[in-house]
C-alpha atoms as one frame of an Amber mdcrd trajectory, in Angstrom:
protein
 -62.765  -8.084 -20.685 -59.146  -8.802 -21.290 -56.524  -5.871 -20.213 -54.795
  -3.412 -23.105 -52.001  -5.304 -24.390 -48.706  -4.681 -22.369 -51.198  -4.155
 -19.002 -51.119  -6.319 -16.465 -54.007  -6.024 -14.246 -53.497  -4.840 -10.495
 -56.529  -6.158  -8.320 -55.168  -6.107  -4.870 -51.801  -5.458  -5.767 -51.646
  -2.033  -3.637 -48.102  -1.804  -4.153 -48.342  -2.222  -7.649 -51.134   0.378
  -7.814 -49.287   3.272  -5.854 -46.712   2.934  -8.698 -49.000   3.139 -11.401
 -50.656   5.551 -10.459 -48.268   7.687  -9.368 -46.720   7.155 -13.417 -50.353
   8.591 -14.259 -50.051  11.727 -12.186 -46.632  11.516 -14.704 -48.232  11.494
 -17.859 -50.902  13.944 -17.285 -48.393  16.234 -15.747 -46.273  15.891 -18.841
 -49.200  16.149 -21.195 -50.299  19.602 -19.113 -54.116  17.768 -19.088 -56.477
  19.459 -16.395 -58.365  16.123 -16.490 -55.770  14.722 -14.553 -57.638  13.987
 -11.351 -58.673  10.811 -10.895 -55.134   9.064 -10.335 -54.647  11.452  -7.544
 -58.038  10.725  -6.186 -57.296   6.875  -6.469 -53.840   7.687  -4.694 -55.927
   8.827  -2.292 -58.299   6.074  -1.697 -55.100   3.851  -1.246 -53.532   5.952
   1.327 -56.813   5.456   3.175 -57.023   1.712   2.388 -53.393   1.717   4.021
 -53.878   3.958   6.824 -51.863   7.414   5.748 -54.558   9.805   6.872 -51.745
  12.306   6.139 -50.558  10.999   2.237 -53.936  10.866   1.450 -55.138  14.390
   2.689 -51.795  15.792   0.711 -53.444  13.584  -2.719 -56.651  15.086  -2.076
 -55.561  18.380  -1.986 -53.705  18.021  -5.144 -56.428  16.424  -6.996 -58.882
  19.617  -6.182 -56.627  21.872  -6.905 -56.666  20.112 -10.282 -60.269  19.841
 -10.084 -60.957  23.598  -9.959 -60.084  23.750 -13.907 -61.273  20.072 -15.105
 -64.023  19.439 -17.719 -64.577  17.208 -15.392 -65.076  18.717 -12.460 -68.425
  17.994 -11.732 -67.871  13.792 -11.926 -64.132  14.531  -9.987 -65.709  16.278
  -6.711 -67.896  14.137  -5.546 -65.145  11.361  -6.229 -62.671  13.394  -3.923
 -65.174  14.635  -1.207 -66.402  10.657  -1.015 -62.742  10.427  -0.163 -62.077
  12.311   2.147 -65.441  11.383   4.074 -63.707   7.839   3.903 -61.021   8.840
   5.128 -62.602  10.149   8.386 -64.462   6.835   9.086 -61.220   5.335   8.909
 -60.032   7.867  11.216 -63.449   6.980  13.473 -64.117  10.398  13.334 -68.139
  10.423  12.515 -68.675  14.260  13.122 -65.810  15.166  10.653 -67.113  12.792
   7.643 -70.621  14.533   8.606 -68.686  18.039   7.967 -66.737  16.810   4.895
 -70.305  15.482   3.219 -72.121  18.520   3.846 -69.326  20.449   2.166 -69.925
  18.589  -0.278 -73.078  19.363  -0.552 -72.545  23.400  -0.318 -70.282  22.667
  -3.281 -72.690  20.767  -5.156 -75.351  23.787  -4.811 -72.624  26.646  -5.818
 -71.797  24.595  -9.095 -75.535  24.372  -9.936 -75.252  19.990  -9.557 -78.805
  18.620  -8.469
């Protein structure tokens, strides 16, 4: 499938992703959307990819705070929990991706997801 006119594709251009995603975060801040979570998710899969345990905790934590009000909150959570348990194999810390999964999990039970 060809890209949206004016879009220029960014597969494995991580510096050209950061800045487009970051312009997302923009436009759903500016369009007050509570659906805006995925870019911040995705900011924080990069930070991961490039080793900023710390940029990537600080996108997390914005994305769930969106998350907590999105009609999509029940795709968005496992998408940001995945995340952070990624982020902690990166780290090569086993027993904290083991405690950020079965968060997950808890969360998954109090929002009724099967």
């Amino acid at each position: 499938m060809a890209p949206a006119r004016g879009i220029t594709p960014v597969a494995g251009r991580w510096d050209a992703a950061a800045g487009r995603l970051e312009h997302s975060t923009e436009l759903y801040a500016d369009l007050d959307a509570r659906s805006g979570v995925l870019p911040w998710q995705r900011l924080g899969e990069l930070a991961v990819m490039l080793g900023d345990s710390t940029a990537a905790a600080a996108y997390l934590r914005h994305g769930m705070a969106i998350a907590v009000v999105s009609p999509l909150a029940r795709h968005v959570w496992g998408r940001l929990y995945a995340t952070a348990a990624l982020d902690a194999l990166e780290r090569r810390d086993p027993v904290e991706a083991v405690r950020i999964v079965q968060s997950a999990a808890a969360a998954a039970v109090r929002a009724g997801v099967e």
